[in-house]
KOLTI-356578 format. One record per residue (C-alpha): residue number from 1; residue in three letters; x, y, z. Coordinates in steps of 0.2 Angstrom, whole numbers, always signed. Layout:
<drenses>
DRENSE   k   r    px    py    pz
DRENSE NUM ALA     X     Y     Z
...
</drenses>
This chain:
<drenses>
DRENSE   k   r    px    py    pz
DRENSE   1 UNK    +0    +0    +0
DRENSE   2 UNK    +4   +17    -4
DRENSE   3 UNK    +4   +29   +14
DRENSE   4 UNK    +4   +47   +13
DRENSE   5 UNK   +11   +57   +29
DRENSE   6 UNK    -4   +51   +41
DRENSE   7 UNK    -1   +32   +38
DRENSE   8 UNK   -21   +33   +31
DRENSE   9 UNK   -20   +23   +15
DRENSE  10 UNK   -19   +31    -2
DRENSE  11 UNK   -18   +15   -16
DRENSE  12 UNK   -20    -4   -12
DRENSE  13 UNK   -22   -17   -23
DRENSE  14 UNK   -37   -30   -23
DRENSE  15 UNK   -33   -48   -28
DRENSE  16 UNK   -45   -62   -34
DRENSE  17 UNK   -40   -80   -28
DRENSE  18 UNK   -46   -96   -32
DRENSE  19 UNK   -38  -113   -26
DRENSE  20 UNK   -22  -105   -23
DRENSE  21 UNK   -21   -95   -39
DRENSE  22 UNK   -22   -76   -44
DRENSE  23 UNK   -35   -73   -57
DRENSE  24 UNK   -35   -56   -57
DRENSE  25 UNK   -32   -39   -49
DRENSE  26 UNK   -35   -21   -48
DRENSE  27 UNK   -23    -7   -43
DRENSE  28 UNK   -35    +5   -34
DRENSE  29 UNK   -33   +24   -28
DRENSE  30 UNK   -43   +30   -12
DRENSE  31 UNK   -49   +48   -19
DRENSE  32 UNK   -61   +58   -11
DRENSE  33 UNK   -79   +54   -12
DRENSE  34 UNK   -74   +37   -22
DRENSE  35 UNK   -65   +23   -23
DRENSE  36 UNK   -55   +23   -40
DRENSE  37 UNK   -51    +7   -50
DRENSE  38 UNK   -36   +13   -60
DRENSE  39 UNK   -28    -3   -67
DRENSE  40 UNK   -33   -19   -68
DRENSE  41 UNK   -34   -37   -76
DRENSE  42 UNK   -41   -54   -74
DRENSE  43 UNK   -42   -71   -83
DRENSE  44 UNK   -57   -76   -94
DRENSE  45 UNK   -64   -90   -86
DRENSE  46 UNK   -81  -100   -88
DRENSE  47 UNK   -82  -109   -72
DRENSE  48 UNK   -79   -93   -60
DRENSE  49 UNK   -80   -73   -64
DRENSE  50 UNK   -64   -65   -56
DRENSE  51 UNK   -70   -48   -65
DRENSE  52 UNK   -87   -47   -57
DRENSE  53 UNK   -78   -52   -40
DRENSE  54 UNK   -64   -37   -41
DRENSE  55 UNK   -80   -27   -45
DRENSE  56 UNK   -89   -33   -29
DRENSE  57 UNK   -70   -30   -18
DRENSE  58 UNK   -69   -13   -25
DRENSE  59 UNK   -88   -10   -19
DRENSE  60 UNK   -85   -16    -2
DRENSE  61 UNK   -66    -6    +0
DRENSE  62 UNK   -76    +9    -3
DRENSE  63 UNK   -91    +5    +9
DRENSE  64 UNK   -78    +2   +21
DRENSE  65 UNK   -69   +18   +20
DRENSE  66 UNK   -84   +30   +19
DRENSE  67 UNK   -82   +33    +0
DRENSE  68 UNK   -99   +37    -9
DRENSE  69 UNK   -95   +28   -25
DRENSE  70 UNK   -83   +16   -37
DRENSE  71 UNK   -76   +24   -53
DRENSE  72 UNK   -72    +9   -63
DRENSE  73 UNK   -64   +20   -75
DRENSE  74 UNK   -69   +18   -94
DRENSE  75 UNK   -77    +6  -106
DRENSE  76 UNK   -63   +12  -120
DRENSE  77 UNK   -78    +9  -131
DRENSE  78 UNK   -81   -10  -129
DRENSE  79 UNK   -99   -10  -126
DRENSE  80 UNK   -98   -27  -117
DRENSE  81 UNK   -89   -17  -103
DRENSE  82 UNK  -100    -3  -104
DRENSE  83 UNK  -116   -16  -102
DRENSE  84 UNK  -111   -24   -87
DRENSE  85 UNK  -105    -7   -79
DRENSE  86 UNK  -124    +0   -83
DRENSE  87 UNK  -130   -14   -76
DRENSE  88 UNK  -121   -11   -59
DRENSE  89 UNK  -129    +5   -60
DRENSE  90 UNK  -117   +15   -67
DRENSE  91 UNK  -119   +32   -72
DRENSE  92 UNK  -108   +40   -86
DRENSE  93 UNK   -96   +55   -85
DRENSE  94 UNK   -85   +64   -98
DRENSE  95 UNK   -68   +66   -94
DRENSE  96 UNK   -52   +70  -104
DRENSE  97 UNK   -41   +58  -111
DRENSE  98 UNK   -23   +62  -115
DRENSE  99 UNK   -12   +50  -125
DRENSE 100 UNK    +6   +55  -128
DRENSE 101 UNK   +15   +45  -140
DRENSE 102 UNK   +33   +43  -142
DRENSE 103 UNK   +41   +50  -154
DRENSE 104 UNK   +51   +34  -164
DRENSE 105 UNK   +31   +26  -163
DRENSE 106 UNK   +24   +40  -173
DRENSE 107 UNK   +37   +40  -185
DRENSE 108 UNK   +36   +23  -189
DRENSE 109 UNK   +18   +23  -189
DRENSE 110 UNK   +21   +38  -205
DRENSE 111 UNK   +15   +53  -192
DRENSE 112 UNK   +27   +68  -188
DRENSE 113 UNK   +40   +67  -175
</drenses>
């Protein structure tokens, strides 16, 4: 975990076993007012749903630390993602995204440096 000043924790991670084995993870930020799911991944699975389980630990981190909501960041236009998160209720929200790209990957890809 990541501790600020007051030892009050500011990121932790939230891992999804099963028999032993990690199936996937979020990197998570305690922000004011929500609980932010920055960075995560999981194995497809058919015979048990580690995505929907990080889901339900992020929910629970932010009940326990007082935190109104979870911002499981964006869709990146994949509608499946977007389904399931307006199915948990989730509202939507504009927000800026910047992308820099370096300089030899422009090139190559026939942009200007």
């Amino acid at each position: 975990c990541i501790r600020d000043r007051a030892e009050e924790e500011r990121a932790f991670l939230n891992v999804v076993r099963h028999e032993g084995r990690i199936l996937g993870a979020h990197f998570c930020f305690d922000l004011p007012g929500e609980v932010l799911a920055w960075l995560g991944t999981s194995e497809r699975r058919k015979d048990v749903f580690p995505a929907s389980l990080l889901v339900k630990g992020d929910a629970r981190s932010a009940l326990d630390r007082g935190r109104e909501r979870v911002n499981l960041g964006s869709s990146l236009g994949l509608s499946g993602v977007a389904r399931f998160k307006k199915l948990c209720g989730a509202t939507t929200s504009r927000r800026w995204l910047l992308h820099r790209q370096a300089g030899w990957l422009r090139r190559l890809r026939g942009g200007r440096p």
